[in-house]
C-alpha positions in Angstrom: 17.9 -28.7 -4.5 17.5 -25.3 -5.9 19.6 -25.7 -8.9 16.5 -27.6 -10.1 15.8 -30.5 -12.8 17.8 -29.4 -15.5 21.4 -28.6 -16.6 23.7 -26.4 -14.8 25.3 -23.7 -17.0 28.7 -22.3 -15.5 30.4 -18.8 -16.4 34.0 -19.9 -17.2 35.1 -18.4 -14.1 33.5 -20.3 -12.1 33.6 -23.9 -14.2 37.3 -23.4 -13.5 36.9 -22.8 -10.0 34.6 -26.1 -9.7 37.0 -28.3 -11.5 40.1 -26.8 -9.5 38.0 -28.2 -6.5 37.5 -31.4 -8.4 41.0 -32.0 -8.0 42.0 -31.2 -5.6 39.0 -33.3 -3.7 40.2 -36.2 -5.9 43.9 -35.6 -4.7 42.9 -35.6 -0.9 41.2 -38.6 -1.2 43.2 -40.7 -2.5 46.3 -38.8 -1.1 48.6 -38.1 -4.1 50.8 -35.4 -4.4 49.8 -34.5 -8.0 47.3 -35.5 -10.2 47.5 -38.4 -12.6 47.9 -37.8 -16.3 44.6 -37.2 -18.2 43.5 -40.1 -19.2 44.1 -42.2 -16.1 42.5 -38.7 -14.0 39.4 -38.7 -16.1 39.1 -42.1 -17.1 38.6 -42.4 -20.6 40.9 -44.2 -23.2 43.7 -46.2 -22.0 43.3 -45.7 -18.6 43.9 -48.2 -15.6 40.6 -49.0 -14.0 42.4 -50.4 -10.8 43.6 -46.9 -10.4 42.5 -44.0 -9.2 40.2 -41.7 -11.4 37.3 -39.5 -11.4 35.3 -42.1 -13.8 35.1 -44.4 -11.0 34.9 -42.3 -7.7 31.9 -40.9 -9.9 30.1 -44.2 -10.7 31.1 -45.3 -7.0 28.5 -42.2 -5.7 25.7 -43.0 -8.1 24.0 -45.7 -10.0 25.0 -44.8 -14.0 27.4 -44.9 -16.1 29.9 -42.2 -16.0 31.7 -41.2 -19.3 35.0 -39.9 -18.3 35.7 -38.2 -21.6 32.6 -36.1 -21.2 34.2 -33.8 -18.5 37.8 -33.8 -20.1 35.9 -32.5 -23.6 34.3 -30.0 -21.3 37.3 -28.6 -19.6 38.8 -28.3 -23.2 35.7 -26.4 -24.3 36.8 -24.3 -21.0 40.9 -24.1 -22.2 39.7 -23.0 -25.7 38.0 -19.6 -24.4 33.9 -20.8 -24.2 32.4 -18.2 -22.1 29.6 -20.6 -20.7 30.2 -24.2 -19.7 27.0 -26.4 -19.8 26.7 -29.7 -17.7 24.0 -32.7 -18.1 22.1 -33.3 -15.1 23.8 -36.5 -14.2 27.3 -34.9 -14.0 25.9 -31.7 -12.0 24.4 -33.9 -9.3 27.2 -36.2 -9.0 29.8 -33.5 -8.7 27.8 -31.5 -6.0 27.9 -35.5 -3.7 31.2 -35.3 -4.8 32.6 -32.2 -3.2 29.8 -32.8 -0.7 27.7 -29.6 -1.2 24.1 -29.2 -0.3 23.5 -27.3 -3.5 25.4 -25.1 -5.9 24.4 -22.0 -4.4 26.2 -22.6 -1.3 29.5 -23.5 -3.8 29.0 -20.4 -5.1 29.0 -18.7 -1.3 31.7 -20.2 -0.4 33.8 -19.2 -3.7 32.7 -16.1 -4.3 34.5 -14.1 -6.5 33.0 -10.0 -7.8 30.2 -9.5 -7.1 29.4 -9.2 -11.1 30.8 -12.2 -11.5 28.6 -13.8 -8.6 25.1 -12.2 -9.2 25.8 -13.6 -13.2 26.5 -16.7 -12.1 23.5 -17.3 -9.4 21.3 -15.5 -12.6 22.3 -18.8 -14.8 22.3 -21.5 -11.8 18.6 -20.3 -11.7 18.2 -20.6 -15.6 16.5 -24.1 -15.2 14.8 -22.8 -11.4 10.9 -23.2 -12.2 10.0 -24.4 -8.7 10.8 -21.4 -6.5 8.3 -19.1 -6.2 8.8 -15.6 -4.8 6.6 -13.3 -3.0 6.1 -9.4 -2.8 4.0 -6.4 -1.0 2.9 -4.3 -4.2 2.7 -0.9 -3.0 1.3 1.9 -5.5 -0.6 5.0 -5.4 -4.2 4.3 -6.0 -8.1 5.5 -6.4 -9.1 8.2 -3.7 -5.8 9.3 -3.6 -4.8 6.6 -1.1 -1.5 4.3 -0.7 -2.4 0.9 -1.6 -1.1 -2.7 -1.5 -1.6 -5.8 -3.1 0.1 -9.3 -3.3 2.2 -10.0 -6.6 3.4 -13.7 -7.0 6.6 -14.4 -9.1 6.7 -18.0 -10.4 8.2 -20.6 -13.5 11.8 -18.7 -12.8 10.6 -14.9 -13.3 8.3 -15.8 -16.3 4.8 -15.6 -14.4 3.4 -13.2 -12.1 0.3 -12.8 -10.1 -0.9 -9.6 -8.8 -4.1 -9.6 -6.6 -5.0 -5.7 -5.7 -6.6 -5.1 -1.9 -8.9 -2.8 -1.8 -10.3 -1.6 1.7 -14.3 -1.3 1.9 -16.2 0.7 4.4 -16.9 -1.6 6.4 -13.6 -2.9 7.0 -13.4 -6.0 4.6 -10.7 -6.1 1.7 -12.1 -6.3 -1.9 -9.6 -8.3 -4.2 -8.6 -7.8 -8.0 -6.6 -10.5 -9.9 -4.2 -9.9 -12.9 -1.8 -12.5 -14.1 1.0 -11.6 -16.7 4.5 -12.5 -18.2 7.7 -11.3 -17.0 10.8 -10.9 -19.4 14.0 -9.8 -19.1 15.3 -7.3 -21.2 19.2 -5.8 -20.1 18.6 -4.2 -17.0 15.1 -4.0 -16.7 12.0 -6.3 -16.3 8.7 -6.1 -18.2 5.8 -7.3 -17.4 2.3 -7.5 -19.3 -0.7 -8.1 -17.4 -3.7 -9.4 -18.5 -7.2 -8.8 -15.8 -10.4 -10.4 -15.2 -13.1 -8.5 -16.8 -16.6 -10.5 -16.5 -16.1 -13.7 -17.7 -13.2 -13.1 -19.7 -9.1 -11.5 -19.7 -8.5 -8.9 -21.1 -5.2 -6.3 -21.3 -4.2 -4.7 -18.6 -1.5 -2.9 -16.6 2.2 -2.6 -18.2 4.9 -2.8 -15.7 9.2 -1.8 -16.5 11.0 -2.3 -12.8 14.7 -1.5 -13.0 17.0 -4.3 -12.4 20.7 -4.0 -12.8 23.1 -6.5 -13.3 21.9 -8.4 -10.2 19.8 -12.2 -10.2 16.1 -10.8 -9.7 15.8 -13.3 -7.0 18.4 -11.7 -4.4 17.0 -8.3 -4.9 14.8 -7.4 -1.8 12.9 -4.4 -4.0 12.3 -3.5 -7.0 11.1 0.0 -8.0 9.3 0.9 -11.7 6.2 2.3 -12.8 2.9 0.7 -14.1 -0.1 1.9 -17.0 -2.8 0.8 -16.9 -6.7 1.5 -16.4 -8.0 2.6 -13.0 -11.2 1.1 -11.0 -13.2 4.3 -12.6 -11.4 3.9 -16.2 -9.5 6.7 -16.2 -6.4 6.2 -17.5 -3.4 6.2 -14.9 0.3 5.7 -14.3 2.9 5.6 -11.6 5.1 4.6 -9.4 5.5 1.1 -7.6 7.5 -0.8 -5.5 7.9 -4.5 -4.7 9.3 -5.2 -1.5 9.9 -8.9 -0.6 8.5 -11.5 1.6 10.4 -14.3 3.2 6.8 -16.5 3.2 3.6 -16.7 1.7 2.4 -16.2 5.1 4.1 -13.2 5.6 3.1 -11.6 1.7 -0.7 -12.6 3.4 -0.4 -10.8 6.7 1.1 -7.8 5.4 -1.0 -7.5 3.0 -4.0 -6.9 4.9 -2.6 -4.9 7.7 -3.4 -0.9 6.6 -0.6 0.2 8.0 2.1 1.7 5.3 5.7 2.1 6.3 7.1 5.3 6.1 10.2 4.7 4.0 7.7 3.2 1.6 5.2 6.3 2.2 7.8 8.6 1.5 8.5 7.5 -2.2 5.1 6.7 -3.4 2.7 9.1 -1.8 1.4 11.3 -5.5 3.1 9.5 -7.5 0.4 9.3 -9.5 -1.0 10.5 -13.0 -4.6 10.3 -14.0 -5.8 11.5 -17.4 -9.6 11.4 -17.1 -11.6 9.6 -19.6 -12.8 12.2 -21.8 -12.7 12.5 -25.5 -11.5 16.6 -26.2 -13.4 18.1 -29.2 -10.6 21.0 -29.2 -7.9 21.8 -27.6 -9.7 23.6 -24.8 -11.3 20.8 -23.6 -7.6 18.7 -23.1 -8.0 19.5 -19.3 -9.1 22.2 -16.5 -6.3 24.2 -17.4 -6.7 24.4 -21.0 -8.8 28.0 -21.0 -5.5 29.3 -19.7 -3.3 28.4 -22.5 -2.7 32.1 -23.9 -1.0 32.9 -20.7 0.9 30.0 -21.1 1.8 31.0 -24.2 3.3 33.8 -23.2 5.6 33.4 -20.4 8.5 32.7 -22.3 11.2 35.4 -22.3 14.1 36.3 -19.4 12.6 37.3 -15.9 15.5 38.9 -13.6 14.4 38.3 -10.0 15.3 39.9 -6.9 14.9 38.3 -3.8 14.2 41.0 -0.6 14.8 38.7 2.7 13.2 40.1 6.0 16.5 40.3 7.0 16.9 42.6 4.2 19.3 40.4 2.8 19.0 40.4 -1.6 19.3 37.6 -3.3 19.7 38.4 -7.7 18.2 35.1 -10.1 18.3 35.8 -14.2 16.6 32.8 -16.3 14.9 32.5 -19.0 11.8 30.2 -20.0 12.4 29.1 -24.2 9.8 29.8 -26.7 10.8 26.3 -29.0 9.7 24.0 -26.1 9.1 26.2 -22.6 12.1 24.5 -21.4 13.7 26.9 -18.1 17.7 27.8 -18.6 19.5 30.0 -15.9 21.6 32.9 -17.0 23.0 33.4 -13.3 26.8 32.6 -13.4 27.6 29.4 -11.2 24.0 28.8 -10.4 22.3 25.2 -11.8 18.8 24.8 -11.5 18.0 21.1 -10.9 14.3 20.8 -11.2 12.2 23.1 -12.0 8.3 23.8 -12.3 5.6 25.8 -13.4 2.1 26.3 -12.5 -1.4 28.8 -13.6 -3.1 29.2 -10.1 -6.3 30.6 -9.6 -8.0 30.8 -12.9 -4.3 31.8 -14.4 -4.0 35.1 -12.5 -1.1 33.6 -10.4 2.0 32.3 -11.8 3.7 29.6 -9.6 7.7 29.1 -10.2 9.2 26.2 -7.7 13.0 25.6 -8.2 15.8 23.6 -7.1 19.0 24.9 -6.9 22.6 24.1 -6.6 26.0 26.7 -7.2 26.2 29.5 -5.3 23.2 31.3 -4.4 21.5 31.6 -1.0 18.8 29.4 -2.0 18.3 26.1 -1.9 14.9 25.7 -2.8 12.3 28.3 -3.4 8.6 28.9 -4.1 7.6 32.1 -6.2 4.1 33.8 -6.6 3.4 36.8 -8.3 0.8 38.5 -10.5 0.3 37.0 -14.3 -0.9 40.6 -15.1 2.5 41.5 -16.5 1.4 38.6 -19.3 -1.7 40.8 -20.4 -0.6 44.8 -20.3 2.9 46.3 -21.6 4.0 46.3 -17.5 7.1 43.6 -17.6 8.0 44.5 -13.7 5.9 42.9 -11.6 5.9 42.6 -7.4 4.9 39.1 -5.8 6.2 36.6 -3.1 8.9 33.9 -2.2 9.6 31.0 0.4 12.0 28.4 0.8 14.8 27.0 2.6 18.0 28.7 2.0 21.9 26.9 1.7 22.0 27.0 5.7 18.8 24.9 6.2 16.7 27.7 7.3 13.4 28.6 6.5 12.9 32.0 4.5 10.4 34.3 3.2 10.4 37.6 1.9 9.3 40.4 -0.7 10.6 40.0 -4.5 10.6 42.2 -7.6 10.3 40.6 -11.5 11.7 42.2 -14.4 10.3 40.7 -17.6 11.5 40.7 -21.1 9.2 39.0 -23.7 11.3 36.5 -25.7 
């Protein structure tokens, strides 16, 4: 059954669903119109044994003993407000024969309730579930800049995991990595810790946070997070992952191994990567390739007013301004939101890339701007440069634009 071996531990919602089916189970069988009083319905105390009562429809379906007080005291626990109801094993299997369920999952089907209510409920019927193992494609973005996929094994009722990286070779084989961690819970989120086969020994490795939500891990077909860890060539790396599930082993093999990568996973993963090389700075001009050009960095902050010149000859006004505290980008244009925003030193820092998102009312939607850094290195603060995007229609736009710049 997949409830398991253990006890089965009820949300009171549902414990008073299950004993409302209780009776009215006991009442169609033995066709009354109402049920007995308590002790003759549970059978306990001064009952009459050659009357009708759950005690001894119970003990007629198994082999043990029942105690007829024990479900009374725990629909009392239920009456007196207890949020979670907790059953022995005996009871919990007799009372599935009883109302003739293959297991409590398909109980809790068939009397669903919210779906909060349900997913919480399915999360606690799997409390005691260490049998079921699950199986997921890992997709992540990898070494050589490639999508790549593994197999990642979730056993002992989310507490273990298995990861085993594929790696293509030149020659068309698949070289395998294995990593075996621990999974907890933690509100809505799961964490895992990894440890990998180094030599002869485990050491750390990767650590894993996939976003959960109030749903049972096990009826979620894909879970998306982000992994650290250290990279074939040691380099430091993170990113983003995504498990998508398998229905068999079988099917977590095959898939697997096939190179193919589906596009709606391509879509989200493909860059998603960050790789900090293993290197040791002496200074702070040695943090990366881009370090030499920190001066100009240093000095973009201030408020650029940029005109757009469409070939149309359509203008387009932006006024923003780039803080000197923390570099962070604020629009001054009235009405105008900037939702993401970036900024880049291209070739050797003489070109200054701005990309931006936009919503509010402006003719852009999105927009890529190139121009001179030479205003950053003379007392010129107007500068002439370049711009494409995709404007509010949908349509692709270039054009001409002008920069004011004052220093902040």
């Amino acid at each position: 059954m997949i409830t398991g071996s253990g006890s089965l531990l009820l949300t009171s919602e549902y414990f008073k669903i299950l004993i409302d089916k209780i009776h009215e189970e006991f009442l169609k069988r033995h066709r009354l119109k109402q049920l007995p009083k308590t002790f003759q319905l549970y059978g306990y105390g001064a009952f009459n044994e050659n009357k009708p009562s759950l005690k001894s429809d119970f003990e007629a379906l198994g082999s043990e003993f029942i105690n007829g007080k024990y479900l009374y005291d725990k629909f009392r626990e239920f009456e007196k407000g207890k949020p979670l109801i907790k059953l022995n094993h005996y009871y919990k299997t007799i009372i599935l024969l009883f109302l003739g369920y293959q297991d409590y999952e398909a109980f809790l089907l068939e009397n669903k309730t919210s779906n909060d209510e349900y997913d919480k409920q399915l999360t606690l019927l799997r409390t005691n579930d260490d049998d079921i193992t699950y199986y997921y494609i890992n997709y992540y973005f990898g070494e050589d800049n490639t999508i790549l996929k593994g197999q990642s094994i979730i056993s002992k009722n989310w507490k273990k995991i298995q990861h085993i990286f594929m790696y293509p070779l030149e020659d068309g084989t698949l070289r395998e990595y294995y990593s075996h961690g621990n999974i907890k819970r933690q509100g809505d989120t799961l964490t895992i810790k990894t440890n990998t086969l180094s030599g002869d020994k485990y050491i750390d490795g990767a650590s894993e946070i996939y976003y959960l939500g109030h749903r049972a891990p096990s009826n979620i077909n894909y879970l998306i997070g982000t992994y650290c860890t250290f990279d074939l060539f040691t380099n430091t790396v993170a990113g983003r992952s995504i498990l998508e599930k398998c229905a068999s082993k079988q099917e977590m093999e095959q898939k697997s191994k096939d190179p193919s990568i589906p596009a709606y996973i391509a879509m989200e993963i493909r860059n998603k990567r960050i790789v900090n090389p293993s290197v040791v700075p002496r200074h702070a001009l040695e943090l990366s390739s881009n370090s030499p050009y920190a001066s100009l960095y240093g000095k973009l902050p201030g408020t650029y007013n940029v005109t757009f010149d469409f070939t149309d000859g359509f203008k387009e006004k932006l006024k923003f301004k780039i803080l000197k505290s923390n570099f962070e980008i604020v629009t001054l244009t009235d009405n105008v939101y900037i939702e993401k925003d970036r900024i880049e030193l291209l070739n050797k820092g003489s070109v200054i890339n701005f990309r931006f998102n936009f919503s509010g009312i402006i003719a852009l939607e999105r927009v890529n701007i190139y121009f001179k850094s030479y205003y950053l290195k003379n007392n010129s603060r107007n500068q002439e440069g370049v711009f494409s995007g995709i404007d509010n229609e949908n349509r692709l736009v270039n054009g001409s634009l002008n920069v004011d710049f004052i220093e902040a």
